[in-house]
N, C-alpha and C positions, 0 to 999 in steps of 0.2 A: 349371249355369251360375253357379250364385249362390256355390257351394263355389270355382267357377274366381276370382270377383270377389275373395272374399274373402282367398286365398289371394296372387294379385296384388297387394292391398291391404297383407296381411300381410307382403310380401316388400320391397313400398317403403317399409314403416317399418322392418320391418330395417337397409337398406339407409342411410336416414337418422340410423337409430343410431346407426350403423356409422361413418356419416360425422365427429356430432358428436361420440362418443367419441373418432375418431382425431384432428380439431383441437384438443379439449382436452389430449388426452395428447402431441402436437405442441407444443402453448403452451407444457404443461407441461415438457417436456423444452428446450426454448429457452429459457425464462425461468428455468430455473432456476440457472445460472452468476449471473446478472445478479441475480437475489434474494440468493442467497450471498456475491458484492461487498457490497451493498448492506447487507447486513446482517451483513460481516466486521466492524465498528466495531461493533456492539451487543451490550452482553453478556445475559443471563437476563434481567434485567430492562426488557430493551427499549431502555435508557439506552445511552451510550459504555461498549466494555470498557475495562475497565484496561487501563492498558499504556502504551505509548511511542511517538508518532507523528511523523516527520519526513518532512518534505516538502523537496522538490529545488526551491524557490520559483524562484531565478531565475541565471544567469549573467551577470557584466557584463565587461565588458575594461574592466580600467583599464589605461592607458600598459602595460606592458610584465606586467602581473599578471591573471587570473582570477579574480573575484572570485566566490565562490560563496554564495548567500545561501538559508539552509537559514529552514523553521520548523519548530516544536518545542512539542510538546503533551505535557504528562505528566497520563495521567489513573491513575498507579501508587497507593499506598493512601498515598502522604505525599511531602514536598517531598524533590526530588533535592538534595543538596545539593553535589554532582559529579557529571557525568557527563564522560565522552569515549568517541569512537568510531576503533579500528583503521579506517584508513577508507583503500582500493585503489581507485588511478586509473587506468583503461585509456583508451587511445585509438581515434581513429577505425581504425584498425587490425587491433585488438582485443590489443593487448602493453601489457602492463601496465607506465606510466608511472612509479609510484612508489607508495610506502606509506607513510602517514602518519598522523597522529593529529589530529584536531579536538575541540577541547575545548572543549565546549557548556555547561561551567560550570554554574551552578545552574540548575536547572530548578524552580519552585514546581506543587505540585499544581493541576490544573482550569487553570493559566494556558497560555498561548501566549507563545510570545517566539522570536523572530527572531535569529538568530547567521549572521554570516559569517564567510568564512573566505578571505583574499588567498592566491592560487598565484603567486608570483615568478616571473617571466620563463615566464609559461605563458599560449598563446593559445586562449581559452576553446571554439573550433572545433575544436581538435584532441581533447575531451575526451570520447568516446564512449559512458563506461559508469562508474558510482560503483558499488563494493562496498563494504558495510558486513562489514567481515571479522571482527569482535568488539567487544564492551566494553573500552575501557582501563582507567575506573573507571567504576564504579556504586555509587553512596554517599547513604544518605537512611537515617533511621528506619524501622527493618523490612524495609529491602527490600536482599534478595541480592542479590550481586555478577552472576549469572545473570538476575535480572529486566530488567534493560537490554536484553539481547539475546532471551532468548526470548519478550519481550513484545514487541519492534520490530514496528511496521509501518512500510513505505515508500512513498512515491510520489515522482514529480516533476511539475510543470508545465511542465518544459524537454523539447526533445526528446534529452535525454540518461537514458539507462536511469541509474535504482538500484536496488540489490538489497540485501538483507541479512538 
């Protein structure tokens, strides 16, 4: 009888191992996307990685223009002293509007700074999706024409996608 208890006993903490290992390995597998965001911006040292950060800040209509107002972070290992971006506009549609080039001018290391950019006779509703399709230039002390782009990160706070 007592071999019966024990065994009973030994089978419901099994059973609660069972349990707490598969919530943790569940936490684990859900929060894991969500730490990998979170910790896309941080390089080795826990700190911002290097690189180039622009943000889809906001879209305004002005009279008959889209005004599109980016920001821009450069944490690359020194001041940009040019940049621009091949920069593909799609529409609500998903047909690609046009391609063009915005030139974000100097960018100083560790700073932020804010650039816009007016679209003539374009209604900022109609504007679906930004690709960042390349560097036009990338120009700074020690930094390759390729650091522009393979160190881009993007976002927006519009509901209009960017990619790059």
């Amino acid at each position: 009888m007592r071999a019966m208890k024990l065994a009973i006993s030994l089978k419901k903490h099994r059973m609660a191992i069972a349990m707490i290992s598969s919530a943790f390995l569940l936490g684990m597998v859900l929060s894991g996307p969500a730490l990998a965001q979170a910790n896309a911006h941080e390089g080795d040292s826990g700190g911002p990685a290097s690189g180039l950060f622009l943000e889809l800040n906001a879209l305004q209509q002005v009279d008959a223009a889209c005004r599109m107002v980016f920001m821009a972070q450069n944490t690359l290992s020194s001041d940009l002293t040019g940049v621009s971006f091949e920069t593909v506009l799609v529409n609500t549609d998903g047909v690609v509007d046009r391609l063009t080039v915005f030139d974000f001018k100097d960018l100083p290391k560790d700073r932020t700074r804010v650039r816009q950019f007016d679209l003539d006779n374009t209604q900022c509703e109609t504007i679906g999706r930004v690709l960042i399709n390349g560097a036009a230039s990338c120009e700074g002390n020690g930094i390759t024409g390729s650091d522009c782009i393979d160190r881009l990160s993007v976002s927006s706070r519009t509901d209009v996608e960017i990619s790059g």
